[in-house]
LUMNU-24344 format. One line per field, with one value per residue (C-alpha): residue number from 1; residue in one letter; x, y, z. Coordinates in steps of 0.5 Angstrom, whole numbers, always signed. Layout:
N
fiti: NUM ...
marmi: A ...
xx: X ...
yy: Y ...
zz: Z ...
This chain:
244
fiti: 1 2 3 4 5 6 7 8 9 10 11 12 13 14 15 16 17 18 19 20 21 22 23 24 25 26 27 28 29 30 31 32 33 34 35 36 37 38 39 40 41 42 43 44 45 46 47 48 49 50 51 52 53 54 55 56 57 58 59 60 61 62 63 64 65 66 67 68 69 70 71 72 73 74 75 76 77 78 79 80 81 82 83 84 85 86 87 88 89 90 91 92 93 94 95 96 97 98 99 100 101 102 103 104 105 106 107 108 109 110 111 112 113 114 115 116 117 118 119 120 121 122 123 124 125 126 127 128 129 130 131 132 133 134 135 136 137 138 139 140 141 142 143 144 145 146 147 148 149 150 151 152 153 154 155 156 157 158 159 160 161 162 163 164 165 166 167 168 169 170 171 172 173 174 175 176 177 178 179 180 181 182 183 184 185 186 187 188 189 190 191 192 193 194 195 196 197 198 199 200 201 202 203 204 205 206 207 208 209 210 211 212 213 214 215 216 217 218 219 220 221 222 223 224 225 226 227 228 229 230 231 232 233 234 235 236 237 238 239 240 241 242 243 244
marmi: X X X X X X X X X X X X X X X X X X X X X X X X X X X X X X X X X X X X X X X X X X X X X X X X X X X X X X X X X X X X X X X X X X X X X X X X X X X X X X X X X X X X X X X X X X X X X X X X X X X X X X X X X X X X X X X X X X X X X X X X X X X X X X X X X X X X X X X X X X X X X X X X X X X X X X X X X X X X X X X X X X X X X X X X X X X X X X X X X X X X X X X X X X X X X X X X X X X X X X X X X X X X X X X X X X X X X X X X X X X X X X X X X X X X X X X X X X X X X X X X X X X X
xx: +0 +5 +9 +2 +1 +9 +7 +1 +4 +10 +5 +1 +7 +10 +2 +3 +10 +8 +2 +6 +11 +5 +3 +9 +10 +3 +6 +13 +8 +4 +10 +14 +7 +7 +14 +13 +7 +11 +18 +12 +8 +16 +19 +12 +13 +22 +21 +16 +19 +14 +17 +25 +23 +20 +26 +30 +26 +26 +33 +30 +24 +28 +33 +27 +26 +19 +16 +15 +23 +24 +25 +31 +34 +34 +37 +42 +44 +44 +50 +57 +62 +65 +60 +55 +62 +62 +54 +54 +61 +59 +53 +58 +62 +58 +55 +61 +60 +54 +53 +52 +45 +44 +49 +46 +39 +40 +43 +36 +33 +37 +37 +29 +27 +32 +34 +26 +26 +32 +30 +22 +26 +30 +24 +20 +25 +26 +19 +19 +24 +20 +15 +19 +20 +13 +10 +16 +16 +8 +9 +14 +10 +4 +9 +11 +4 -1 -6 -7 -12 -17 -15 -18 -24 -23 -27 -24 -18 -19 -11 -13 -20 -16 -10 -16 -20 -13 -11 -18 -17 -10 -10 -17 -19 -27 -28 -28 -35 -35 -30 -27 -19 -16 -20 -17 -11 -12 -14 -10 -3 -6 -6 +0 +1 +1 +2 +6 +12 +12 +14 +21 +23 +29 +35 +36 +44 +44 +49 +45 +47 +51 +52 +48 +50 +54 +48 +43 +48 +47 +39 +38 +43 +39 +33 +30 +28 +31 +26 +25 +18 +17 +15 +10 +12 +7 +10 +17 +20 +23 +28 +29 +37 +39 +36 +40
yy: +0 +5 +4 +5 +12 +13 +12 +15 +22 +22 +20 +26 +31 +28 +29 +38 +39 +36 +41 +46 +45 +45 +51 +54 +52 +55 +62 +60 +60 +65 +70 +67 +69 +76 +76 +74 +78 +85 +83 +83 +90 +93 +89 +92 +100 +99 +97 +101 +106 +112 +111 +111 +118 +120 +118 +122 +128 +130 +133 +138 +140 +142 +146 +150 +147 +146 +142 +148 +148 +140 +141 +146 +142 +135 +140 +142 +135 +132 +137 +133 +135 +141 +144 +143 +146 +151 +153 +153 +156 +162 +162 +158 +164 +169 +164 +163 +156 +154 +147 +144 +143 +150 +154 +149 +151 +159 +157 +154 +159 +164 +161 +159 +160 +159 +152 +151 +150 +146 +142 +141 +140 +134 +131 +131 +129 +122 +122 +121 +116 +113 +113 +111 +106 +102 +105 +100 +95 +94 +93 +88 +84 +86 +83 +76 +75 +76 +72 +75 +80 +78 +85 +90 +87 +89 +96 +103 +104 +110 +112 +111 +116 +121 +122 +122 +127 +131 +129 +133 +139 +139 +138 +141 +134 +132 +128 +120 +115 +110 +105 +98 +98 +96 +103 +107 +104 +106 +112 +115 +112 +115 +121 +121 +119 +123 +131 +131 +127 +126 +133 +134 +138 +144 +143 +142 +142 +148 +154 +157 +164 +169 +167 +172 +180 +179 +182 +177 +172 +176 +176 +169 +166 +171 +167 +173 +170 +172 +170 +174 +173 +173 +166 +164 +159 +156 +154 +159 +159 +165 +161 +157 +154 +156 +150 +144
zz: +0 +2 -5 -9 -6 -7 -13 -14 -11 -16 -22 -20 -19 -26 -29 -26 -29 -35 -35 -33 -39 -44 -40 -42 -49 -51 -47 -51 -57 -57 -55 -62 -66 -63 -65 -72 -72 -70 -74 -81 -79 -78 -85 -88 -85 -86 -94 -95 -101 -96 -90 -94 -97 -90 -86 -90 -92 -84 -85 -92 -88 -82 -86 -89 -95 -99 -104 -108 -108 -110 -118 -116 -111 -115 -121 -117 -114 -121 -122 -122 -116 -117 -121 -114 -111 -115 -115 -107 -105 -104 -100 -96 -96 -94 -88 -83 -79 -83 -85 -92 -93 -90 -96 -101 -98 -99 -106 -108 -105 -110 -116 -114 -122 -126 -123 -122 -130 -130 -125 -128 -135 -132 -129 -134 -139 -134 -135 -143 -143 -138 -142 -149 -146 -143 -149 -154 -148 -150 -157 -156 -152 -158 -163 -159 -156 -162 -160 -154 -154 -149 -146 -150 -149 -143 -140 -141 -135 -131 -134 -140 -139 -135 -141 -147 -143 -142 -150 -153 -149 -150 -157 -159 -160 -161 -155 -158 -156 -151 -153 -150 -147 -154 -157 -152 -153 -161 -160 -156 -160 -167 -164 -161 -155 -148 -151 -144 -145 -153 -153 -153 -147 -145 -144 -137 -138 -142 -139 -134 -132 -128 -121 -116 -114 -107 -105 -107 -103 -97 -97 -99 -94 -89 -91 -96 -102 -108 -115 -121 -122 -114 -113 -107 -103 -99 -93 -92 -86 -82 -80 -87 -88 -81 -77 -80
């Protein structure tokens, strides 16, 4: 009898630590699961392209830059290095102890016009090459797929209404009837494709023109904006190119 409870008391010991070890691999588990869970919605803000360009664009907004003045920046960072040495020096000079991006933000400011048109050439000149290239990459797979054309039965795309109502005000076309995805696709190719980006567009390396008087280096570094057509900007900053 005495082995019989001996045995039953270390049965049931045995039973409890093996609860408790389920217990605590179910626990082992569901922290694993939380885990994983967490790692994904971090890998899916962190991969993200929107959360790249937020994460670096905080430095361009301290230093006072605007989305107004992102075409004149991209031209300007486009320029080889000395070039952009060249262009940004003497803002430098006139801002003893200033950091890069604050001489390179009083350029910008300077020059706002001019490297506004350069820098607005430049995109839409990517843009056209960008749209070259999908226009011939589509007829490739035309020409290699024949007898696939199930797709222009398909309806109308909501791109495809939005660039033929901007080509029939654009070109002072009459506005085409109700058509399937192939006849738009017809349609906005016999005439021509986007006005937009079949154009040809500036030059945006074509020589630019005289620096700035001394005393335009001085006003833009103190955070004067010096534009020939006085263009607005909508979020100017008083303290624009002295906080980074």
């Amino acid at each position: 009898m005495e082995y019989d409870a001996i045995e039953a008391r270390r049965r049931r010991e045995y039973e409890a630590a093996i609860a408790v070890e389920r217990r605590a691999a179910e626990r082992l588990a569901e922290i694993k699961r939380k885990a994983r869970n967490a790692r994904g919605r971090l890998l899916s803000t962190t991969r993200s392209e929107q959360w790249h360009r937020m994460a670096l664009a905080w430095l361009e907004r301290d230093a006072g830059y605007t989305g107004e003045m992102a075409a004149a920046r991209v031209w300007l960072r486009r320029q080889p290095l000395d070039a952009y040495i060249k262009l940004v020096a003497p803002f430098a000079a006139a801002m003893p102890g200033a950091t890069i991006i604050a001489a390179e933000f009083a350029a910008v400011r300077a020059h706002l016009d001019e490297w506004t048109k350069r820098g607005e050439a430049l995109l839409l000149d990517r843009a056209s090459h960008a749209y070259a290239e999908d226009v011939a990459g589509f007829r490739v797979w035309q020409r290699d797929n024949p007898g696939s054309d199930a797709w222009r039965r398909k309806a109308m795309t909501k791109s495809q209404g939005f660039l033929i109502g901007r080509m029939v005000a654009a070109l002072d076309l009459e506005p085409p009837a109700r058509m399937n995805r192939g006849e738009a696709h017809d349609w906005i190719e016999q005439h021509g494709g986007n006005p937009r980006l079949a154009s040809p567009p500036l030059d945006p390396d074509a020589p630019h023109g005289p620096p700035p008087a001394a005393a335009d280096v001085v006003a833009a570094s103190a955070g004067e904006v010096i534009s020939a057509t006085d263009r607005p900007l909508l979020d100017d900053t008083s303290t624009g190119g002295n906080a980074a």
